[in-house]
ROROFI-642368 format. One record per residue (C-alpha): x, y negated, z negated; residue in three letters. Coordinates in Angstrom, 2 decimals. Layout:
% residues N
- X  Y  Z  ALA
...
//
This chain:
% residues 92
- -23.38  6.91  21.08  UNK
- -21.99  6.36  17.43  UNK
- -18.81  5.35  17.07  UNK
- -16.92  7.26  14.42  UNK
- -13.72  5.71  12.82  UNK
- -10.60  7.45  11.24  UNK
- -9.64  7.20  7.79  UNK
- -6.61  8.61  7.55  UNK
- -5.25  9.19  4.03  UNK
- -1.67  9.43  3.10  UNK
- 0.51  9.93  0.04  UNK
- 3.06  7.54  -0.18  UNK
- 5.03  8.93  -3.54  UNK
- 4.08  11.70  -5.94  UNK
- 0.96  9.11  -8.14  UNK
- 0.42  6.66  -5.09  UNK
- -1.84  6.54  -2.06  UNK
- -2.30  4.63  0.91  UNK
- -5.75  4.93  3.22  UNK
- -5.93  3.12  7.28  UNK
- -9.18  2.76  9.22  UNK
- -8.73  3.18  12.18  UNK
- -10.15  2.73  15.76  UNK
- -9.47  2.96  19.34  UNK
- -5.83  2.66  18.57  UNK
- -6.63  -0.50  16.51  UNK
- -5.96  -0.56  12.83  UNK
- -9.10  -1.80  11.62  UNK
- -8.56  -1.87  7.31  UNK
- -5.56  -0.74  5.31  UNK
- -4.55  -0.89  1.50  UNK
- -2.27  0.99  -0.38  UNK
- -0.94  1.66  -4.11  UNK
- -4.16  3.77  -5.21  UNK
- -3.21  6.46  -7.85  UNK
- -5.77  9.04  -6.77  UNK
- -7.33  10.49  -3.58  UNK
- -10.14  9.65  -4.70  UNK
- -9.89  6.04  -5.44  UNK
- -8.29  5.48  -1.90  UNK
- -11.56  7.44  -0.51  UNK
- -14.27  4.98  -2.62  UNK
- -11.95  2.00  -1.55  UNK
- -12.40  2.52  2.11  UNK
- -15.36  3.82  1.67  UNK
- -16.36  0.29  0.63  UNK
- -14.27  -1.44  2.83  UNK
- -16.28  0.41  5.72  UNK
- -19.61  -0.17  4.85  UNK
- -20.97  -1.72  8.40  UNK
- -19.15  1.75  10.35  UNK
- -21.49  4.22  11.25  UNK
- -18.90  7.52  10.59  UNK
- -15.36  8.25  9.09  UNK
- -13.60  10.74  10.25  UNK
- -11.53  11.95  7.18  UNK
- -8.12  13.44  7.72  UNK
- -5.45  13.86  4.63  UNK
- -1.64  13.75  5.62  UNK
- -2.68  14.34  9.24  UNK
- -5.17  17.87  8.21  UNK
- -8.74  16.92  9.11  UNK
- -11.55  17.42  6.27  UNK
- -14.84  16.04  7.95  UNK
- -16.83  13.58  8.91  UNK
- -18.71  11.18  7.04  UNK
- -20.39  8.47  6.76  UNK
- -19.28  5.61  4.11  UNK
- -22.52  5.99  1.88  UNK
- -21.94  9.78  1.95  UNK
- -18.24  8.77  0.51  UNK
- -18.95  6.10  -2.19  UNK
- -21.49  9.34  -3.60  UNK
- -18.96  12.29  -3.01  UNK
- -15.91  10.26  -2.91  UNK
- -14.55  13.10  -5.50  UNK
- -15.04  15.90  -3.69  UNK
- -13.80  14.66  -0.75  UNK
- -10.56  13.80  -2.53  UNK
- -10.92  17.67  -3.88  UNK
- -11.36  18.86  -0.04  UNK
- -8.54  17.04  1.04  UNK
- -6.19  18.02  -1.60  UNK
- -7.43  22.14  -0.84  UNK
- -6.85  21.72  2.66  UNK
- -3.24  20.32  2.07  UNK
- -2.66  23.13  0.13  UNK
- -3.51  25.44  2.74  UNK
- -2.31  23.95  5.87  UNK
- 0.18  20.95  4.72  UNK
- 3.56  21.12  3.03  UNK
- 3.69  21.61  -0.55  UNK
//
């Protein structure tokens, strides 16, 4: 069985960023004061290397699953997903 993580993404202010990993109620990595989505993606996308799945949520909406090789490579659309689905099912 593969054991899939959560990154969970969260805006802090309007231009800064925070990301937590996540596991079995365990917080297993956590940084903050990114400027972008997307650099808080590639950082814990990095941080995560040796976990076999992410499962990517953005203020609490859900955007996919991933793995942290798939994220370092599409770390910009991801931050695009999560921004879209936000816009459709978070506050503005």
């Amino acid at each position: 069985m593969t054991q899939i993580a959560d990154l969970n993404i969260s805006r802090i202010d309007s231009a800064h960023y925070h990301y937590a990993v996540g596991y079995a109620g365990s917080t297993l990595f956590e940084d903050s004061g990114f400027t972008t989505i997307s650099a808080a993606v590639l950082a814990a996308a990095e941080d995560c290397a040796a976990i076999p799945g992410l499962q990517v949520s953005f203020d609490g909406i859900v955007v996919g699953t991933y793995t942290p090789d798939e994220l370092v490579v599409e770390h910009e659309d991801v931050a695009a997903l999560c921004a879209h689905r936000r816009s459709i099912f978070g506050k503005p």
